[in-house]
N, CA, C and O atoms as a GROMACS GRO file, in nm:
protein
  468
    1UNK      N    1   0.084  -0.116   0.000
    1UNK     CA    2   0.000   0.000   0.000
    1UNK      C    3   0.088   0.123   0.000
    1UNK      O    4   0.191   0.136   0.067
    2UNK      N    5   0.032   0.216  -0.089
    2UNK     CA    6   0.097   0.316  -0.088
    2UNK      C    7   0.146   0.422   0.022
    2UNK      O    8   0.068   0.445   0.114
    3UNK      N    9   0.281   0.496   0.019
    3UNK     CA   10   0.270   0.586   0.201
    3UNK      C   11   0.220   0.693   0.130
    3UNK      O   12   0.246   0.726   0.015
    4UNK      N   13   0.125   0.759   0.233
    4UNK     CA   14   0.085   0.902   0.158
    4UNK      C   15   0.176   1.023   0.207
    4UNK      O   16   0.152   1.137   0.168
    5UNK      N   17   0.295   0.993   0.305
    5UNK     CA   18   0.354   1.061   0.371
    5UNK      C   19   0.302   1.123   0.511
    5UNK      O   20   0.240   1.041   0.579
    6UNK      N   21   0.312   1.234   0.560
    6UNK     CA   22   0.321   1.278   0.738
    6UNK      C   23   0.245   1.406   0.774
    6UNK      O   24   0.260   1.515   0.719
    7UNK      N   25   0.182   1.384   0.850
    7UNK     CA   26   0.131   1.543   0.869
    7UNK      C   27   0.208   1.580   1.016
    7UNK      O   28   0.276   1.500   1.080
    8UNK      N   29   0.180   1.725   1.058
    8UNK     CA   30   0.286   1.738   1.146
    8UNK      C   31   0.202   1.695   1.317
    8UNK      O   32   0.082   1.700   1.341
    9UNK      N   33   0.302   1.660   1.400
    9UNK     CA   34   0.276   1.648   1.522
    9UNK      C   35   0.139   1.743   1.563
    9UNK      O   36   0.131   1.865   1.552
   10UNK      N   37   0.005   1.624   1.626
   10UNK     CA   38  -0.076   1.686   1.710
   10UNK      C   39  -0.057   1.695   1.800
   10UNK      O   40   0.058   1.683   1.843
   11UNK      N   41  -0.181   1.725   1.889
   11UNK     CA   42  -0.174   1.743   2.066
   11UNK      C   43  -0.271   1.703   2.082
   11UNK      O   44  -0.377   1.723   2.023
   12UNK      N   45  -0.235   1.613   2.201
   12UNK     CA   46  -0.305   1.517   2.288
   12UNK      C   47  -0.477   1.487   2.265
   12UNK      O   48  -0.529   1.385   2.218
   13UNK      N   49  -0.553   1.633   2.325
   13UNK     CA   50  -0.692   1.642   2.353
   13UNK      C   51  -0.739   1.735   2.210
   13UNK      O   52  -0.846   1.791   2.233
   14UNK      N   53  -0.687   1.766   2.069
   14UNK     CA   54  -0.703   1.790   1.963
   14UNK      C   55  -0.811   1.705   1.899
   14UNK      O   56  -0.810   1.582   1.905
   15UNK      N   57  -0.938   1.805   1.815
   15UNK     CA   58  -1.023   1.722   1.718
   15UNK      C   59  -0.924   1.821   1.594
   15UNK      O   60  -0.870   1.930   1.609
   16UNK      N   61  -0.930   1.746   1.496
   16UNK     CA   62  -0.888   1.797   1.351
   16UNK      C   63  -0.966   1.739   1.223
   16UNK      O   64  -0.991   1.619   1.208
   17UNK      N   65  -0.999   1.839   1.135
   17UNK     CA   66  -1.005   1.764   1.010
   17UNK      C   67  -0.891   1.750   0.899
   17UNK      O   68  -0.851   1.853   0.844
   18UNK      N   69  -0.848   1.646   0.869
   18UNK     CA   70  -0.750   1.593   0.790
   18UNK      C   71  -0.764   1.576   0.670
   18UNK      O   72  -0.883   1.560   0.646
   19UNK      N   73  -0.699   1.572   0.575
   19UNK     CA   74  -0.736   1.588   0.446
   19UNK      C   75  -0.635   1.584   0.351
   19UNK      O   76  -0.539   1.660   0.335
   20UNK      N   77  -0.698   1.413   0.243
   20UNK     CA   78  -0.554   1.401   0.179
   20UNK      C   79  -0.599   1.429   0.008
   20UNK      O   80  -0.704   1.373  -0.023
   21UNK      N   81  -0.537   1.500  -0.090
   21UNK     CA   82  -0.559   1.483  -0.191
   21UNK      C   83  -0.551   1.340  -0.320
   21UNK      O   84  -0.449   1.273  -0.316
   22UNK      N   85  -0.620   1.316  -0.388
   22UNK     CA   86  -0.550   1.170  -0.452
   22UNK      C   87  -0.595   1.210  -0.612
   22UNK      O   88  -0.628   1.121  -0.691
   23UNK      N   89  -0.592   1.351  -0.650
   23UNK     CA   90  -0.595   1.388  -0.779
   23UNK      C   91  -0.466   1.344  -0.876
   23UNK      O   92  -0.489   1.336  -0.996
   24UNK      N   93  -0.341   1.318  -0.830
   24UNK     CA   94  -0.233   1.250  -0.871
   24UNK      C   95  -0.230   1.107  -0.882
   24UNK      O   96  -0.172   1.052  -0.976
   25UNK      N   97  -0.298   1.034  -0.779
   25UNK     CA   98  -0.331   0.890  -0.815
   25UNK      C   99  -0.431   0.834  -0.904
   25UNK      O  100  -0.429   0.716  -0.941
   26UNK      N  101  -0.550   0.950  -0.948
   26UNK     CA  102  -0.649   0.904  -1.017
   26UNK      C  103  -0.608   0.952  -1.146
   26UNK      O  104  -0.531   1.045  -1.170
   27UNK      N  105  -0.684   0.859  -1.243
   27UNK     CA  106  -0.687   0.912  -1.378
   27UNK      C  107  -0.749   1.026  -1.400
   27UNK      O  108  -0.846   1.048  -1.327
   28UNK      N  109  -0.710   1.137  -1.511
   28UNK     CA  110  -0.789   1.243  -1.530
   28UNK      C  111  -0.954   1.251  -1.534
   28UNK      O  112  -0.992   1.171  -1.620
   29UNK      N  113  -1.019   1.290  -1.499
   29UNK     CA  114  -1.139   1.267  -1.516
   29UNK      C  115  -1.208   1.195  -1.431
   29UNK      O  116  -1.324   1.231  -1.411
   30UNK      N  117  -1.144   1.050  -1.344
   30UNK     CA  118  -1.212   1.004  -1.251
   30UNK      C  119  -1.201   1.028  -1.133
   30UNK      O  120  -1.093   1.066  -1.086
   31UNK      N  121  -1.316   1.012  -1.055
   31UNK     CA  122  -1.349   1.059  -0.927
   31UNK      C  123  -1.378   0.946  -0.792
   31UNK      O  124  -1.410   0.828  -0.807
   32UNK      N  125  -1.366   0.991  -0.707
   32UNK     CA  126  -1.415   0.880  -0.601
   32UNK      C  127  -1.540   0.832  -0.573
   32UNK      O  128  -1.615   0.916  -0.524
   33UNK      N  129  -1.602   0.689  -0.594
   33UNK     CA  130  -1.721   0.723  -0.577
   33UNK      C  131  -1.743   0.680  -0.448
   33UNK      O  132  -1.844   0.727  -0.395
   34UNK      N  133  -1.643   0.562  -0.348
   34UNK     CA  134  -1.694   0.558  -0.256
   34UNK      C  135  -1.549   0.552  -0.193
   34UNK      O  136  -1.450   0.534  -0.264
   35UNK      N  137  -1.540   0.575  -0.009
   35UNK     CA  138  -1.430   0.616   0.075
   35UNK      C  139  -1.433   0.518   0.194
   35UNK      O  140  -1.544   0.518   0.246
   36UNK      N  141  -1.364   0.451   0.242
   36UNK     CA  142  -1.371   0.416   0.401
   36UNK      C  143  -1.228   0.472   0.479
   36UNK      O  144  -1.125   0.505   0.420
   37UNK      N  145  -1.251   0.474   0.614
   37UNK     CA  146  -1.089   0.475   0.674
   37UNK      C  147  -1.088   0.426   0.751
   37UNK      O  148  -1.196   0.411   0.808
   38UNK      N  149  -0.972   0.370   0.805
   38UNK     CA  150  -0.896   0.348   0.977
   38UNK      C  151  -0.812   0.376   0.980
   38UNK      O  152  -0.722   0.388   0.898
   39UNK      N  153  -0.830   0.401   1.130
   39UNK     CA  154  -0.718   0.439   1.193
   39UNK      C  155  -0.644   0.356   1.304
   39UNK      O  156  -0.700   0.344   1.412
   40UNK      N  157  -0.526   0.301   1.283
   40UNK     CA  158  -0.453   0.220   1.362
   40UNK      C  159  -0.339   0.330   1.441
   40UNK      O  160  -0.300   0.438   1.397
   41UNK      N  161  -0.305   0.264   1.565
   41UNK     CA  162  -0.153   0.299   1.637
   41UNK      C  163  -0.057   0.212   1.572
   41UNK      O  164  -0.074   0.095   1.538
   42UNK      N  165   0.080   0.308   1.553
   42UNK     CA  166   0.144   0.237   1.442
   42UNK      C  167   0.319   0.259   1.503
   42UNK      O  168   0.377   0.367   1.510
   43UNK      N  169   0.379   0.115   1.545
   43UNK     CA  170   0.337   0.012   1.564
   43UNK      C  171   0.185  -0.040   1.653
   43UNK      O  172   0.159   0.025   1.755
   44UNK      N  173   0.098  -0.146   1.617
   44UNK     CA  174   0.020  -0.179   1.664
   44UNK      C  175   0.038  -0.221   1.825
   44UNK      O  176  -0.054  -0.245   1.903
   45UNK      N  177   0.166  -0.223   1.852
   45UNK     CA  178   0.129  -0.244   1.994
   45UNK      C  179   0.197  -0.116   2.072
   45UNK      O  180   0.269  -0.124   2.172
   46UNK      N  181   0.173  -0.041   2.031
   46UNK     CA  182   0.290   0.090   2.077
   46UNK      C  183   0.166   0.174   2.173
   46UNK      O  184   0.176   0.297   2.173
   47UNK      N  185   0.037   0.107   2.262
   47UNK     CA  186  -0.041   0.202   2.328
   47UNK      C  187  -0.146   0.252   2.276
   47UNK      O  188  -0.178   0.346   2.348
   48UNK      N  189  -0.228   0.239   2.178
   48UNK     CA  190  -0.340   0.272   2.172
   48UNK      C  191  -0.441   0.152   2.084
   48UNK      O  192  -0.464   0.140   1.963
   49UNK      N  193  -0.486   0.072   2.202
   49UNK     CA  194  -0.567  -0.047   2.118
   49UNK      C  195  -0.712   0.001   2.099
   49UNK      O  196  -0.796  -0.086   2.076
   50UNK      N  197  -0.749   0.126   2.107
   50UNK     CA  198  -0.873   0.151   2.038
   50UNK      C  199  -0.876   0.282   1.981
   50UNK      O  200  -0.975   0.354   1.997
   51UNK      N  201  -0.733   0.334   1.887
   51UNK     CA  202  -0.759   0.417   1.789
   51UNK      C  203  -0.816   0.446   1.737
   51UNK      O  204  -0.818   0.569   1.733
   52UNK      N  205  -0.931   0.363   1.632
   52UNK     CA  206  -1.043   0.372   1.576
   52UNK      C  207  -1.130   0.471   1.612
   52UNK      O  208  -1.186   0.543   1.529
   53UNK      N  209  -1.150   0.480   1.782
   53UNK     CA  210  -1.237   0.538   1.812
   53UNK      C  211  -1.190   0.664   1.786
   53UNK      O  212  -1.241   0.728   1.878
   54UNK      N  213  -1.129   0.737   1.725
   54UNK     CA  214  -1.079   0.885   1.761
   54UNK      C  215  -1.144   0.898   1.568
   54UNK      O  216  -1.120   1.008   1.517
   55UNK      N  217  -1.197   0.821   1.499
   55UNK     CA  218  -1.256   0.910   1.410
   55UNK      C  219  -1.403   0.930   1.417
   55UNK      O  220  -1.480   0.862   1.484
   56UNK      N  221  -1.447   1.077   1.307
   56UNK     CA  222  -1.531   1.120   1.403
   56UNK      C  223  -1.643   1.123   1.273
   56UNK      O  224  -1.618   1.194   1.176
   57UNK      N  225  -1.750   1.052   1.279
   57UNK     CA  226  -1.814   1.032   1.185
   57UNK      C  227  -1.791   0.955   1.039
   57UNK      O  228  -1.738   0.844   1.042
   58UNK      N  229  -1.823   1.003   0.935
   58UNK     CA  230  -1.749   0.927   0.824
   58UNK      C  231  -1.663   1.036   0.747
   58UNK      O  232  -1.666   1.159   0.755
   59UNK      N  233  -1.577   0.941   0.662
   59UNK     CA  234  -1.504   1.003   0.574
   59UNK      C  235  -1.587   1.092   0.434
   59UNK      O  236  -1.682   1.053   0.367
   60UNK      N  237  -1.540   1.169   0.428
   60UNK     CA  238  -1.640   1.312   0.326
   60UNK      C  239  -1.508   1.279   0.176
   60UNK      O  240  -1.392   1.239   0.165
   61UNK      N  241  -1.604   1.321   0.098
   61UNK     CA  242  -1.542   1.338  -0.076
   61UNK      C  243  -1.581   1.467  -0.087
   61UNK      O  244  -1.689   1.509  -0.046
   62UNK      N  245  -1.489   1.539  -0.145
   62UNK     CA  246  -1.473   1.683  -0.165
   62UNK      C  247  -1.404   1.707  -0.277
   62UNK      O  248  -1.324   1.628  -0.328
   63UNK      N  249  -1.440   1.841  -0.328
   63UNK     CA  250  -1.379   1.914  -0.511
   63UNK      C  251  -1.219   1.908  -0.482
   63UNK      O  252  -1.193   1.972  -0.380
   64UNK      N  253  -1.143   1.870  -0.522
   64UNK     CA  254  -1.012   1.918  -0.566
   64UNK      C  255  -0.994   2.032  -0.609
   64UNK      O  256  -1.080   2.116  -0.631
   65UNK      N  257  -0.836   2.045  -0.630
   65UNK     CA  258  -0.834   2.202  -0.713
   65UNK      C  259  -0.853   2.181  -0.877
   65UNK      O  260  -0.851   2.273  -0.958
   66UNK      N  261  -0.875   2.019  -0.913
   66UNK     CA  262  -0.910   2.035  -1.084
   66UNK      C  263  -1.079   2.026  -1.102
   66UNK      O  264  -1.152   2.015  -1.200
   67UNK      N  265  -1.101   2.035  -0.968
   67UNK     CA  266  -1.304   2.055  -1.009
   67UNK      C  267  -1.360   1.919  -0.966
   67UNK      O  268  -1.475   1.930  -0.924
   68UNK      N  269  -1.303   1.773  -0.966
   68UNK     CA  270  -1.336   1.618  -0.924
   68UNK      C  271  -1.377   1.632  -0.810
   68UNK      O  272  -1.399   1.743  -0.762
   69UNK      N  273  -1.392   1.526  -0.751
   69UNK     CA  274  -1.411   1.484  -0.615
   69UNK      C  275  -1.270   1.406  -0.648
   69UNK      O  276  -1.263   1.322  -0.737
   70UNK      N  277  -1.152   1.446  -0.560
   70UNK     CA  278  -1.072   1.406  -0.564
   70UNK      C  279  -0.998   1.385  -0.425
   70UNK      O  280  -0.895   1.317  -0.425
   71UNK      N  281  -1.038   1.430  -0.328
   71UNK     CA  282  -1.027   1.471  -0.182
   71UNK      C  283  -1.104   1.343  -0.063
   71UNK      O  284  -1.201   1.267  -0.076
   72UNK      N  285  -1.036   1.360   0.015
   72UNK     CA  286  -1.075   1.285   0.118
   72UNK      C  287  -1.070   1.386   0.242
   72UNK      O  288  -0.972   1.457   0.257
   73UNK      N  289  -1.179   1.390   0.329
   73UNK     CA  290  -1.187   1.475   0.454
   73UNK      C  291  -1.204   1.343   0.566
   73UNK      O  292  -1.215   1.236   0.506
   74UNK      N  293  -1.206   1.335   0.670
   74UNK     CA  294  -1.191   1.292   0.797
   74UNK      C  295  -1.159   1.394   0.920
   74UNK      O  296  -1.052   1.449   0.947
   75UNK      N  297  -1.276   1.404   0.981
   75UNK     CA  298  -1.245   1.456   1.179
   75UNK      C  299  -1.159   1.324   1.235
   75UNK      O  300  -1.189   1.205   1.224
   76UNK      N  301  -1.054   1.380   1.294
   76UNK     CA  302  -1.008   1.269   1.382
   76UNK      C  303  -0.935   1.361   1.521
   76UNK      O  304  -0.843   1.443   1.511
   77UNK      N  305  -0.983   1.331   1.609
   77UNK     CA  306  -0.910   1.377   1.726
   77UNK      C  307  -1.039   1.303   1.850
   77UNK      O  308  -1.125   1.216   1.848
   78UNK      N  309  -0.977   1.413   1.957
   78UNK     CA  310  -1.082   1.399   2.038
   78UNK      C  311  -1.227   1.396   2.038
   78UNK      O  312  -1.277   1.461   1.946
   79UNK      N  313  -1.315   1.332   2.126
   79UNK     CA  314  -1.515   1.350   2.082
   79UNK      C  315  -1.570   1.233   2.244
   79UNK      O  316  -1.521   1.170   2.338
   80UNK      N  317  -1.685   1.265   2.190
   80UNK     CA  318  -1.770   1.183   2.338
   80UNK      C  319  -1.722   1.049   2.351
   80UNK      O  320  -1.712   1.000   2.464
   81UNK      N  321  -1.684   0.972   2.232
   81UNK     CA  322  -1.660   0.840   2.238
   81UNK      C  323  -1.496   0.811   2.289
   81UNK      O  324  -1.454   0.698   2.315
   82UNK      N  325  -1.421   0.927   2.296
   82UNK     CA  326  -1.268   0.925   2.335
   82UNK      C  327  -1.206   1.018   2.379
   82UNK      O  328  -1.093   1.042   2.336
   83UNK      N  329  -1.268   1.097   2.479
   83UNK     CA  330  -1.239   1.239   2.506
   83UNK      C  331  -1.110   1.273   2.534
   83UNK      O  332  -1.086   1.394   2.533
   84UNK      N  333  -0.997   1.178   2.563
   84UNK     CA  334  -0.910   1.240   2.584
   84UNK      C  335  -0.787   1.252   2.458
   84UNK      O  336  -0.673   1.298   2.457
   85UNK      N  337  -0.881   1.181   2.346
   85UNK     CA  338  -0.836   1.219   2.225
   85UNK      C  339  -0.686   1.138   2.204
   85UNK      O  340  -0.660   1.035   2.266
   86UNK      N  341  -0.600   1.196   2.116
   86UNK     CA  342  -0.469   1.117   2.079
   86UNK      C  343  -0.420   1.100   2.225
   86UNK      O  344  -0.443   1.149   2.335
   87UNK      N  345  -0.308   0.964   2.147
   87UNK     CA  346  -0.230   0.917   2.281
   87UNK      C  347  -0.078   0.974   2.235
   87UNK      O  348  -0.006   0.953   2.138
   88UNK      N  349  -0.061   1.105   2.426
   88UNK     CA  350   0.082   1.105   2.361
   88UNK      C  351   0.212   1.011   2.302
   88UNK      O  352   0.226   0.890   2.320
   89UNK      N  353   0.299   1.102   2.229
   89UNK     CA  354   0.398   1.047   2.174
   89UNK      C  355   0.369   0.902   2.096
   89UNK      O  356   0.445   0.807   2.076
   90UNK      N  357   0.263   0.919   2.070
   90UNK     CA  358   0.210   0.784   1.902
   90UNK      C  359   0.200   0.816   1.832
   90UNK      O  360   0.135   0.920   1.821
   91UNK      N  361   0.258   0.753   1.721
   91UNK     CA  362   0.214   0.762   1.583
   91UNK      C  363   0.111   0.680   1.541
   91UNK      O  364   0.108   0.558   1.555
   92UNK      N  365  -0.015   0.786   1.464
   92UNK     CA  366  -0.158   0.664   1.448
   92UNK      C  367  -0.085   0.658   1.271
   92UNK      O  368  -0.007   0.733   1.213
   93UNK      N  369  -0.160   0.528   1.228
   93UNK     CA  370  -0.140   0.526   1.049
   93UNK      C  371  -0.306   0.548   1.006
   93UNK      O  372  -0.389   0.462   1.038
   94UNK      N  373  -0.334   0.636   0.951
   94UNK     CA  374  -0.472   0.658   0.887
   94UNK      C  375  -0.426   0.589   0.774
   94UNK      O  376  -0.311   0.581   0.732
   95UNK      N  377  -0.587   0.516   0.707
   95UNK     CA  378  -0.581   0.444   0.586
   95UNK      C  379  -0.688   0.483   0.522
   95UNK      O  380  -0.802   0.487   0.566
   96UNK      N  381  -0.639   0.520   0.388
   96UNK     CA  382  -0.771   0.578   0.304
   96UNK      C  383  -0.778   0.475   0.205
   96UNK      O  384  -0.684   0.437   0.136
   97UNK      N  385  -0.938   0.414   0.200
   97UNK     CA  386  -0.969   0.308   0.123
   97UNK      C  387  -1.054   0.392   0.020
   97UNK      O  388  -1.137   0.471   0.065
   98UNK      N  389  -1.040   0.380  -0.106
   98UNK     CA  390  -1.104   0.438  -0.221
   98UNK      C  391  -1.127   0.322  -0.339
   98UNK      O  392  -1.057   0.225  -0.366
   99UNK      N  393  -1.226   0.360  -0.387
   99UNK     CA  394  -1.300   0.289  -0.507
   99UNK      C  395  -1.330   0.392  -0.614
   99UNK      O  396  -1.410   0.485  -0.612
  100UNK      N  397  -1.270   0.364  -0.681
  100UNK     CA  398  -1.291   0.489  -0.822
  100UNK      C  399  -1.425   0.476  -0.898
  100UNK      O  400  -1.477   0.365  -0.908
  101UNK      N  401  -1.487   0.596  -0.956
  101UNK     CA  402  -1.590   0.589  -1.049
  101UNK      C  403  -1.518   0.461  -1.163
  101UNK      O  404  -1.609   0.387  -1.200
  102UNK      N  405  -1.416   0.430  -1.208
  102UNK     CA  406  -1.380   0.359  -1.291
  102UNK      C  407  -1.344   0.186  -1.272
  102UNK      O  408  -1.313   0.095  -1.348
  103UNK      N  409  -1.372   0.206  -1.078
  103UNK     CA  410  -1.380   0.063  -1.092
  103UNK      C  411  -1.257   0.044  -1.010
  103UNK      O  412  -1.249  -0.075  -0.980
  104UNK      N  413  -1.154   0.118  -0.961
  104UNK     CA  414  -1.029   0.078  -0.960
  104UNK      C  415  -1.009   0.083  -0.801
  104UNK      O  416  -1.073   0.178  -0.756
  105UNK      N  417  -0.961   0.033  -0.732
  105UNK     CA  418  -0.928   0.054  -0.603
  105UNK      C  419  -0.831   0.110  -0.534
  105UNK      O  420  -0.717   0.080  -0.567
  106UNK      N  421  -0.845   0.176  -0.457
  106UNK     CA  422  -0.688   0.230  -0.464
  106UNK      C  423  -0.685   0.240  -0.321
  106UNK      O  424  -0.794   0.228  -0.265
  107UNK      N  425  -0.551   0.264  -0.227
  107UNK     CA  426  -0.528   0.251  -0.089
  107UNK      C  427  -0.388   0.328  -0.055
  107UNK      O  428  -0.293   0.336  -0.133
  108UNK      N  429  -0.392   0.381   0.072
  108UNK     CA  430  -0.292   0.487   0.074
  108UNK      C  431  -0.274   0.470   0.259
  108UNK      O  432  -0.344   0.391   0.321
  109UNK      N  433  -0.200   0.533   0.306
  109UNK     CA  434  -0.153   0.501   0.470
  109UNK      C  435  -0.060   0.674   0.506
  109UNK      O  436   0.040   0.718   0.450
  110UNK      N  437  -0.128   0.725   0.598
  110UNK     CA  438  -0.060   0.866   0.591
  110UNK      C  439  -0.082   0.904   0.772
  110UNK      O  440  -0.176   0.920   0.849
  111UNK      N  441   0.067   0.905   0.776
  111UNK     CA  442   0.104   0.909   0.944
  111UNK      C  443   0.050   1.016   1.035
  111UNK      O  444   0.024   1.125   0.983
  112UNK      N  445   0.035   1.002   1.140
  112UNK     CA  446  -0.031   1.090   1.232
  112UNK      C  447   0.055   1.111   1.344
  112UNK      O  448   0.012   1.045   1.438
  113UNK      N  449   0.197   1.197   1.385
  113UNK     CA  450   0.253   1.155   1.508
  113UNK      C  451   0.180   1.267   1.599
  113UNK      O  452   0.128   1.374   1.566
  114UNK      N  453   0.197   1.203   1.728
  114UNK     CA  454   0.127   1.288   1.846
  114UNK      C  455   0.228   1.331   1.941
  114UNK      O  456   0.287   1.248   2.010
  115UNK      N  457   0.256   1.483   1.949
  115UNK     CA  458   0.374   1.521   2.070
  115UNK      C  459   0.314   1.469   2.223
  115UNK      O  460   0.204   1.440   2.270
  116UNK      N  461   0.447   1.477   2.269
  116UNK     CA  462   0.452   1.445   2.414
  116UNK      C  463   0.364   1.513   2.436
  116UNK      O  464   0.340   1.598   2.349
  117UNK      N  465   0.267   1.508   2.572
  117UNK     CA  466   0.188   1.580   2.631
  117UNK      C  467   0.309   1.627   2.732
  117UNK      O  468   0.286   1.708   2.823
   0.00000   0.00000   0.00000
């Protein structure tokens, strides 16, 4: 699976919306028609065995800058179901699962590290 690369260090009790572009992975013209994600602690045993819970609703499809739905949105931080939000000093791996209008599947992994509290 592809790395989508790093976004920079959160904090601890942080909600964020995240957001990866995949207008470079798709063919011109096609769009996403459907999205899932998870979110793992990465390594898996490095302290947070219910990451998952820190996303916050579902994953959103949004315009790119060429006009597609080429975008992926996700809330992930803190919420009622995990209030105290990221675990310091972890790195979570978000995974964006995509299915193209064309049929094609595509999958990507893009790091989340969390500063010391």
């Amino acid at each position: 699976m592809p790395y989508g690369g790093a976004y920079t260090a959160r904090s601890p009790g942080e909600l964020r919306t995240f957001s990866f572009d995949l207008a470079g992975d798709l063919d011109r013209g096609d769009t996403i028609a459907s999205v899932t994600t998870t979110l793992v602690a990465h390594p898996a045993a490095s302290g947070d065995p219910d990451a998952g819970a820190l996303l916050v609703g579902w994953p959103q499809r949004l315009l790119g800058p060429r006009g597609d739905l080429t975008v992926v949105a996700q809330q992930i931080g803190a919420n009622p179901s995990k209030p105290a939000g990221f675990v310091p000093s972890i790195t979570y791996a978000w995974t964006i699962s995509v299915v193209a209008e064309s049929g094609d599947t595509l999958v990507w992994t893009v790091m989340i590290p969390v500063a010391a509290a």
